[in-house]
DSSP file (Angstrom, degrees, kcal/mol; ACC not computed):
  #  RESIDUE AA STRUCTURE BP1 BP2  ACC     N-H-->O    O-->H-N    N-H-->O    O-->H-N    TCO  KAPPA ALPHA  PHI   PSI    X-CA   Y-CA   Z-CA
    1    1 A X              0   0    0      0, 0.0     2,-0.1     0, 0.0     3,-0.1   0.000 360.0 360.0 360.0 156.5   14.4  -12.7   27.4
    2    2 A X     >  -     0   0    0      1,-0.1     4,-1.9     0, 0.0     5,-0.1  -0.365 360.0-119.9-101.3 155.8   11.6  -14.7   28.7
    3    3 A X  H  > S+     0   0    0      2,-0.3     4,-3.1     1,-0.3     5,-0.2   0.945 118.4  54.4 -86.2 -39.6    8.4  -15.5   26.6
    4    4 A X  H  4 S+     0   0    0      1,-0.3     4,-0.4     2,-0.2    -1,-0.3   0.897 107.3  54.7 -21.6 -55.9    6.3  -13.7   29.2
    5    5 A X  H >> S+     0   0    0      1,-0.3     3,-0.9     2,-0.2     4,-0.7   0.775 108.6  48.8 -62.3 -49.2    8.6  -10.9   28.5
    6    6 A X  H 3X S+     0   0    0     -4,-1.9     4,-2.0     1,-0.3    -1,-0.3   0.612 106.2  49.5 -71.9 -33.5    7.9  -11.0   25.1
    7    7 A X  H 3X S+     0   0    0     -4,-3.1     4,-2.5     1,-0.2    -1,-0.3   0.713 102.5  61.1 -88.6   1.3    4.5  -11.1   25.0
    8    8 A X  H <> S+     0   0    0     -3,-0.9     4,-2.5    -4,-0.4    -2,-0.2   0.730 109.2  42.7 -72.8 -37.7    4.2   -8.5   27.0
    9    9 A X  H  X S+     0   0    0     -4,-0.7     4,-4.2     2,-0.3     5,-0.2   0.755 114.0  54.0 -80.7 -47.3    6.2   -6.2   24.5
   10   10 A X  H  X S+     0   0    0     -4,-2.0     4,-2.5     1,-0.2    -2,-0.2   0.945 109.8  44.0 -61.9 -61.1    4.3   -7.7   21.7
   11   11 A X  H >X S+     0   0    0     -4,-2.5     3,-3.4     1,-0.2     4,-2.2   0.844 111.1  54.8 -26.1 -61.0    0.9   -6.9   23.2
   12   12 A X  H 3X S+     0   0    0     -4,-2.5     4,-2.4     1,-0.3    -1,-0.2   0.842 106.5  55.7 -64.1 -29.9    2.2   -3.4   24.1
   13   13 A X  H 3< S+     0   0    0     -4,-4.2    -1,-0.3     2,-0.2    -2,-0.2   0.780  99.2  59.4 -61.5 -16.6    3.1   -2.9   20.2
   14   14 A X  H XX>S+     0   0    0     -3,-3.4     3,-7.1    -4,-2.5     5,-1.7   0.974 104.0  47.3 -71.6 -36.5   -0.1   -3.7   19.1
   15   15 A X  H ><5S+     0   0    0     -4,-2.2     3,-1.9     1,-0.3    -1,-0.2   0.970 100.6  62.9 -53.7 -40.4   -1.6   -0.9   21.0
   16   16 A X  T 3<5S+     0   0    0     -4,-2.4    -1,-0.3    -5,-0.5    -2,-0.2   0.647 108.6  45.9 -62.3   3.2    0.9    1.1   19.7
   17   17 A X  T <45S-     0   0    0     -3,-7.1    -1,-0.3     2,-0.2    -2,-0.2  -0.021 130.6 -85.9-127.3  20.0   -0.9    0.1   16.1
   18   18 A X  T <<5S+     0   0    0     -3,-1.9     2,-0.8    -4,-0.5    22,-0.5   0.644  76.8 159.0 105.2  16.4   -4.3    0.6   17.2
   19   19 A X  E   < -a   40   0A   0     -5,-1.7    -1,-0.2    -6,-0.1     2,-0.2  -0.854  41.8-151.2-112.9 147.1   -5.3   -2.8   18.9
   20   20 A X  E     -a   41   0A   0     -2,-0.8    22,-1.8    20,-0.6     2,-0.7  -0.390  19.8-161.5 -38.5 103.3   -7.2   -4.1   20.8
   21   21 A X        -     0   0    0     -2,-0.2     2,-0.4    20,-0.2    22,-0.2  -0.906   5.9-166.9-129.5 147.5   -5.9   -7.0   22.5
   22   22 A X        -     0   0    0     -2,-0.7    22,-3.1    20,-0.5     2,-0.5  -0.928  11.8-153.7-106.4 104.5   -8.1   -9.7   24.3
   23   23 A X  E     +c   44   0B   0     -2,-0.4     2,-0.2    20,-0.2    22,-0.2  -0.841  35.3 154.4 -96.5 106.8   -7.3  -12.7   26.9
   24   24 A X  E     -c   45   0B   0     20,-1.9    22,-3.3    -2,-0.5     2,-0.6  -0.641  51.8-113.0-128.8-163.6   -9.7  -15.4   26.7
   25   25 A X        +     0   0    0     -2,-0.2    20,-0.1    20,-0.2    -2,-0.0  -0.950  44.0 156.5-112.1 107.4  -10.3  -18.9   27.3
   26   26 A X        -     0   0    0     -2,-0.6    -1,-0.1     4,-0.1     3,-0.1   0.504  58.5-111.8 -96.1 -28.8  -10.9  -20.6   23.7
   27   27 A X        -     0   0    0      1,-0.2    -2,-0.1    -3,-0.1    18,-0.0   0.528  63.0 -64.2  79.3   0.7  -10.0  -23.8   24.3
   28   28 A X  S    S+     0   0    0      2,-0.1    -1,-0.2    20,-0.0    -3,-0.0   0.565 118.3  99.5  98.9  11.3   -7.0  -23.9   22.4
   29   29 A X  S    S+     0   0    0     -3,-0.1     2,-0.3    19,-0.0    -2,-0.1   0.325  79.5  17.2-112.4  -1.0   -9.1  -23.4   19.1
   30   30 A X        +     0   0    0      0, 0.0    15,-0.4     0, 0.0    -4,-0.1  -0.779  52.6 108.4-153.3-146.6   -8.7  -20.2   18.5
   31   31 A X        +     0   0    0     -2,-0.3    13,-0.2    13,-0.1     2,-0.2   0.080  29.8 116.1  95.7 160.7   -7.3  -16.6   18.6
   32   32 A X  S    S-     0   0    0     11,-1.1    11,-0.5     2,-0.0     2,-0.3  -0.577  71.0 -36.3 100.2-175.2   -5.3  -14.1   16.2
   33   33 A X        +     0   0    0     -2,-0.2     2,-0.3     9,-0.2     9,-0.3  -0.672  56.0 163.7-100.2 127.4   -6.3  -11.0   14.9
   34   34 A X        -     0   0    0     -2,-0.3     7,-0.8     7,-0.1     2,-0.3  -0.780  25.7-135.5-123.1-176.9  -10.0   -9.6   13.5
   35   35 A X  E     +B   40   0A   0     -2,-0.3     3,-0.3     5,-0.2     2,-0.3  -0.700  33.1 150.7-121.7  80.7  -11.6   -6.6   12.7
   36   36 A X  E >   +B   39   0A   0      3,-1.0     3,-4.9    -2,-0.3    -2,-0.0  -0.682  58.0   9.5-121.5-171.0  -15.0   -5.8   13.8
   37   37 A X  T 3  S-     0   0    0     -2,-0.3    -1,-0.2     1,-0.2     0, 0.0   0.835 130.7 -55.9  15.3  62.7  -17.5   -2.3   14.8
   38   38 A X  T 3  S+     0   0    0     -3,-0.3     2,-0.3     1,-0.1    -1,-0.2   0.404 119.6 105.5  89.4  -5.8  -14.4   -0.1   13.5
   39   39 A X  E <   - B   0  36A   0     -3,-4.9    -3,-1.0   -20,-0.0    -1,-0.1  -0.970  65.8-133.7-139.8 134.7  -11.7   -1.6   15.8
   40   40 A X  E     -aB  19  35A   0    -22,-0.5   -20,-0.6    -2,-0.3     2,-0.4  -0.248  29.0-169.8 -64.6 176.3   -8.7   -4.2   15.1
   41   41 A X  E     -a   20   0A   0     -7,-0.8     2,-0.3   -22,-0.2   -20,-0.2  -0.809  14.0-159.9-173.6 154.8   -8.7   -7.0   18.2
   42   42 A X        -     0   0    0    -22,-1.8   -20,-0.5    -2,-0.4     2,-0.4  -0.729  20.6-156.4-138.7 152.9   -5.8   -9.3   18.4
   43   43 A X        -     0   0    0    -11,-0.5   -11,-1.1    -2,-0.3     2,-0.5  -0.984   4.0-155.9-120.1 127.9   -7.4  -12.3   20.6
   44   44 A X  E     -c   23   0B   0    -22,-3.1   -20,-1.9    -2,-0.4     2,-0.4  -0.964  11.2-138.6-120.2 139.4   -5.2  -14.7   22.7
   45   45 A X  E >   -c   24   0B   0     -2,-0.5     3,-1.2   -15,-0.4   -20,-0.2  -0.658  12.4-169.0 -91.7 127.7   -6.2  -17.8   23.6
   46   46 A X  T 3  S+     0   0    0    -22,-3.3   -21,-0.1    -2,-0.4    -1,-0.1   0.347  85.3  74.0-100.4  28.5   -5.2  -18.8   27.3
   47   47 A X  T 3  S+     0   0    0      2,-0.1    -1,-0.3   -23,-0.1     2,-0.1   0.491  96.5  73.7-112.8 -40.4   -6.0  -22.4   26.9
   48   48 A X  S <  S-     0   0    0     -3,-1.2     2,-0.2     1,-0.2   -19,-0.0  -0.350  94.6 -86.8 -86.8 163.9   -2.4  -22.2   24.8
   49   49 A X    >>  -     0   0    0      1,-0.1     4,-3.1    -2,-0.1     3,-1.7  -0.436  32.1-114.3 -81.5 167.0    1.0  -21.9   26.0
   50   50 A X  H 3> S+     0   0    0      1,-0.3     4,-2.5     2,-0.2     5,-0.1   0.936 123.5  54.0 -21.7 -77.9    2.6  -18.7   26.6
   51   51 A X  H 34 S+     0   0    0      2,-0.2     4,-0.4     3,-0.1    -1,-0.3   0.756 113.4  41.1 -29.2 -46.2    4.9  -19.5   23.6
   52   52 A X  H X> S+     0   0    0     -3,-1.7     4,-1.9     1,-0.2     3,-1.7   0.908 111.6  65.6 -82.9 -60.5    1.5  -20.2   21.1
   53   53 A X  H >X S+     0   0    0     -4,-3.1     4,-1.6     1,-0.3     3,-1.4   0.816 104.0  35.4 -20.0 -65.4    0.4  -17.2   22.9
   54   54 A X  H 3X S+     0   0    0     -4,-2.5     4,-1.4     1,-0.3    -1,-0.3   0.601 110.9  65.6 -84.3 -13.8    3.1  -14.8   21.5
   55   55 A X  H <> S+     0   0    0     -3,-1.7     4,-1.5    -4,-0.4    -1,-0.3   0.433  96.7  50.3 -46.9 -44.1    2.9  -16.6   18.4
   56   56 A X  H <X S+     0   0    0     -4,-1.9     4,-1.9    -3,-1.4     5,-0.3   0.849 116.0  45.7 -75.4 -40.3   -0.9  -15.4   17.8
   57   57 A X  H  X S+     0   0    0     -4,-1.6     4,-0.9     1,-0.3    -2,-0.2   0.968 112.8  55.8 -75.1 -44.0    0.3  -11.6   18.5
   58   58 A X  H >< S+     0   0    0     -4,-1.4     3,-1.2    -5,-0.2    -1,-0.3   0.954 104.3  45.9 -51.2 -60.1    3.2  -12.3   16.3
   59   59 A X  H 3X S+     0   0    0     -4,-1.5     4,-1.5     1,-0.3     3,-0.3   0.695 113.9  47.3 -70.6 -37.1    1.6  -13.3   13.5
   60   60 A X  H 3X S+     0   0    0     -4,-1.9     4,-1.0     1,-0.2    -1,-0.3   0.617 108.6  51.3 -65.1 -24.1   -1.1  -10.4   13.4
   61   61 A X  H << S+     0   0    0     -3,-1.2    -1,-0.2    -4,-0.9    -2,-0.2   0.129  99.4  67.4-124.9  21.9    1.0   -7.9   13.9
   62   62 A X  H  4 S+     0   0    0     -3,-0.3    -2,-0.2    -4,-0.1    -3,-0.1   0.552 108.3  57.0 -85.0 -56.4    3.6   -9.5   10.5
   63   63 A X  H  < S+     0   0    0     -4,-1.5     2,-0.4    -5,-0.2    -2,-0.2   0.875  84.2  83.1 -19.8 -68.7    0.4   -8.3    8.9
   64   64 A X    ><  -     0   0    0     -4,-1.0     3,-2.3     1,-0.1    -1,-0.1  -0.422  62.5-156.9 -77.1 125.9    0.3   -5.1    9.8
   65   65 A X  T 3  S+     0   0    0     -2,-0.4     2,-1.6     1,-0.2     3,-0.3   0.886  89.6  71.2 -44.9 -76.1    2.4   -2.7    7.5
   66   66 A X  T 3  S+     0   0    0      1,-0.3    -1,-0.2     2,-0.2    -5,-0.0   0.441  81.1  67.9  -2.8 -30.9    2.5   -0.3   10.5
   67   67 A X  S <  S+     0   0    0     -3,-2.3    -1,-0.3    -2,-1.6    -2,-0.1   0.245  84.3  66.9-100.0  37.6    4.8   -2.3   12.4
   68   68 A X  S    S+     0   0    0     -3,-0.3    -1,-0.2     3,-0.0     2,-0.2   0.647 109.8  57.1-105.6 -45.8    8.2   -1.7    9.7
   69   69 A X  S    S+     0   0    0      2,-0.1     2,-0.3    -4,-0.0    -2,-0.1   0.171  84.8  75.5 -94.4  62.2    7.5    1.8   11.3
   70   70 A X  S    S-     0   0    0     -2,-0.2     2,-0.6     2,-0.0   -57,-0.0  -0.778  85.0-115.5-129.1-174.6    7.6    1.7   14.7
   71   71 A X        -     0   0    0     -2,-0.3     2,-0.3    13,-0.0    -2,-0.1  -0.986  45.4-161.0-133.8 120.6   11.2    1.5   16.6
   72   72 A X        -     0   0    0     -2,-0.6     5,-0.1    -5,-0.1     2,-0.1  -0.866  27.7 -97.4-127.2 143.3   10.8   -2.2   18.3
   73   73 A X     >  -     0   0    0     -2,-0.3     4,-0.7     1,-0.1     3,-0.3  -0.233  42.8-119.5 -33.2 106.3   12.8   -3.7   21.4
   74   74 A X  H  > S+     0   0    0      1,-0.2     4,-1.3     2,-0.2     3,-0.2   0.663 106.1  66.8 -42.7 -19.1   15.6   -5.9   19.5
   75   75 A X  H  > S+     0   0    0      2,-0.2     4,-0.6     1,-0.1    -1,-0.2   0.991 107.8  33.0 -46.6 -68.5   14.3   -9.0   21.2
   76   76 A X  H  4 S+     0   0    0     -3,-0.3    -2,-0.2     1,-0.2    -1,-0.1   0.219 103.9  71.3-107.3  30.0   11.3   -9.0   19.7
   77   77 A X  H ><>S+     0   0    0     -4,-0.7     5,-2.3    -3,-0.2     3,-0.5   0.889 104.9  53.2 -57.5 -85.6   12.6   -7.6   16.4
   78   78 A X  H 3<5S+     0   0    0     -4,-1.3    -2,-0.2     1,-0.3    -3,-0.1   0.515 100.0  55.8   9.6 -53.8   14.0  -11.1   16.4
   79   79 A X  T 3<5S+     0   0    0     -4,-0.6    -1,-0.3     1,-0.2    -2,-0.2   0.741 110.1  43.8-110.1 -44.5   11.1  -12.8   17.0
   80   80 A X  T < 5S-     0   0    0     -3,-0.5    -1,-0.2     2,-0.2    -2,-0.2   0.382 110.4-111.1-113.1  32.2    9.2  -11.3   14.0
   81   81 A X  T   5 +     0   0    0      1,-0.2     2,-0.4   -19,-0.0    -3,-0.2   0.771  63.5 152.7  88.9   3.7   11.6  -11.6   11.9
   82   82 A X      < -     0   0    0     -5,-2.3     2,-0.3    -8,-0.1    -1,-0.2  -0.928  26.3-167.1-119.1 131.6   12.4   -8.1   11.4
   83   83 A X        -     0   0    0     -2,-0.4     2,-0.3    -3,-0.1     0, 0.0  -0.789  27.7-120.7-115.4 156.1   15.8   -7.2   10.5
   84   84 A X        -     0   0    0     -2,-0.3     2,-0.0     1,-0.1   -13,-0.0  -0.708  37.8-103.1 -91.3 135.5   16.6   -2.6   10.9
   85   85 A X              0   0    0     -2,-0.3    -1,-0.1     1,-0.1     0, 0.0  -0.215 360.0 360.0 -60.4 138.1   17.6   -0.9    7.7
   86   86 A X              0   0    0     -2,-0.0    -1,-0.1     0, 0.0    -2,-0.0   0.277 360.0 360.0 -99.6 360.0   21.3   -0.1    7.4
């Protein structure tokens, strides 16, 4: 699967955990996940590659407990590292 592909899937699991997810231009100095006025935000920096890209969304959403329950694409199962109970 393609990293595109993949971040597309990540993004669409965070919403499925209640964030907010952001595309900006950062400048290759920032992005991951905060919390402010009540609402999670995942930020991606588009200054980075695609690959660092999925990598920010990955790493925020390792955080979140939420995402042991959700029933995730086996690609990107993979990708964070999460293996389904037998």
């Amino acid at each position: 699967m393609h990293t595109v592909e993949l971040l597309e899937q990540a993004c669409e699991v965070a919403e499925r955990l209640g964030y907010r997810t952001r595309q900006e231009w950062l400048g290759g100095t920032g992005g991951g996940a905060c919390e402010f006025a009540g609402k999670k935000w995942i930020f991606i920096d588009l200054a980075v590659s695609v690959f660092e890209q999925l990598e920010q969304v990955v790493a925020a959403l390792r955080q979140d407990p939420g995402i042991y329950l959700l029933d995730l694409p086996p690609a990107l199962r993979h990708v964070l590292g999460i293996r389904r109970a037998g």
